[in-house]
Every structure is written in C-alpha cells, then in structure tokens.
C-alpha positions as CSV (number, residue, x, y, z in Angstrom):
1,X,12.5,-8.6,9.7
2,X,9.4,-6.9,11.1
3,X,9.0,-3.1,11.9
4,X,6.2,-3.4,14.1
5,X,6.2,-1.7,17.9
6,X,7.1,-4.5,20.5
7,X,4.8,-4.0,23.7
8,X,6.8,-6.1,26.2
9,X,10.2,-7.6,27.0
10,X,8.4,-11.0,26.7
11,X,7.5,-10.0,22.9
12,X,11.0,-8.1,22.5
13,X,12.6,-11.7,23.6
14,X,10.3,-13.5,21.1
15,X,10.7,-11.8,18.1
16,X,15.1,-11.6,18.8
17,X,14.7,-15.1,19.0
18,X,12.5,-15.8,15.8
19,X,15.6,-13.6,14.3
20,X,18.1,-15.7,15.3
21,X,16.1,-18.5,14.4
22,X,15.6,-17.2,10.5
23,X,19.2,-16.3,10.1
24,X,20.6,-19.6,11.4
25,X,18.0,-21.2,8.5
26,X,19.2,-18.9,6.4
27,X,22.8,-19.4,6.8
28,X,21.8,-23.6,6.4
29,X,20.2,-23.3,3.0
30,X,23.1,-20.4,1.7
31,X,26.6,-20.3,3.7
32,X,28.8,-23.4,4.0
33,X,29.0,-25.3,7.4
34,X,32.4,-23.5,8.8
35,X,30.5,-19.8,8.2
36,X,27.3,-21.3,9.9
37,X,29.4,-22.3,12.4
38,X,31.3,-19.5,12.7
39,X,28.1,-17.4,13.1
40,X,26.8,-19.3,16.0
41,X,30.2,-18.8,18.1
42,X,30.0,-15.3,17.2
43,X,26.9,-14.9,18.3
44,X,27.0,-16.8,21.5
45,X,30.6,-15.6,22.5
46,X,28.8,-11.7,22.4
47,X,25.8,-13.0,24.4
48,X,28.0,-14.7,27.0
49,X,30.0,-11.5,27.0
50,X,27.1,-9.0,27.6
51,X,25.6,-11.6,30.2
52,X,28.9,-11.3,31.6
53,X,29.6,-7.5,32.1
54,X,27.8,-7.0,35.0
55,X,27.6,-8.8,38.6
56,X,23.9,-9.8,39.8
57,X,23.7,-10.5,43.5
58,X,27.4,-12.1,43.6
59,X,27.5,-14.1,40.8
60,X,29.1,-13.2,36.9
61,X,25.4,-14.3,35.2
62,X,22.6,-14.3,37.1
63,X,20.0,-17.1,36.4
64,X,17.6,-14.7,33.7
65,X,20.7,-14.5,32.0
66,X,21.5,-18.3,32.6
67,X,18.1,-18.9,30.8
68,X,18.9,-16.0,28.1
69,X,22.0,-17.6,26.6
70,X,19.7,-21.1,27.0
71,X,17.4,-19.6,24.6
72,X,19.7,-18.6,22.4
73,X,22.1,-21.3,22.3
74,X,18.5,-23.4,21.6
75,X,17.6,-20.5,18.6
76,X,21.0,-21.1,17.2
77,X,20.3,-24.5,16.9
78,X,23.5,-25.4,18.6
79,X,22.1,-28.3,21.2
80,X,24.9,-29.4,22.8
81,X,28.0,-29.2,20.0
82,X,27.8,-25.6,20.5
C-alpha cells in the first residue's frame, strides 16, 4: 500500500479502488474460492451499508453513492454474480 499524501477525493477514490483491486488479486492467487468470495460480500455488504446510513434528497443512496458501490462492485471483480 502506498503512504503518499492524496490531494483530491478523485485520487482518494483511485487509489481505494487500486486497493481493492490488489487484494481481490491477492486473495485469487492465495485464498480458496469460498474466502474470496466471502471477502467480496463483506466488502460490499459494508459499502451498501455506509451508502445506506444517511438520506440524500429523499432517497436511501443517492446517485454518487449509486456509482460508488458501481465502482466497487467492478474493483471486486464481482460483474454481475456478485
């Protein structure tokens, strides 16, 4: 993982998602399919959770958020078995 200073939300967003994308390779070449998969629903179930907690405008996850767990879901490899 890096230790550099992120400068925007835009490279914060990046470099999460290069994270997710590194362990999800990780956990591919080392852990067996059910803790890969296991991983991915953990990881999605807190981002739809967090997206969640808090109303935008009326509705339970506002469209940034809609894209945010897109982005994710995508880093995680998950397509559309997740």
């Amino acid at each position: 993982m890096r230790a550099e200073k992120v400068h925007t939300p835009e490279e914060l967003r990046d470099r999460s998602l290069d994270c997710l994308k590194e362990a999800t390779t990780l956990l591919a070449d080392k852990a067996t399919v059910e803790e890969r998969d296991d991983y991915r629903r953990f990881v999605l179930a807190v981002a739809n959770k967090v997206a969640a907690a808090h109303r935008e405008g009326g509705r339970l996850v506002s469209p940034a958020e809609e894209q945010a767990l897109l982005d994710i879901t995508t880093a995680l490899d998950m397509g559309d078995s997740g």
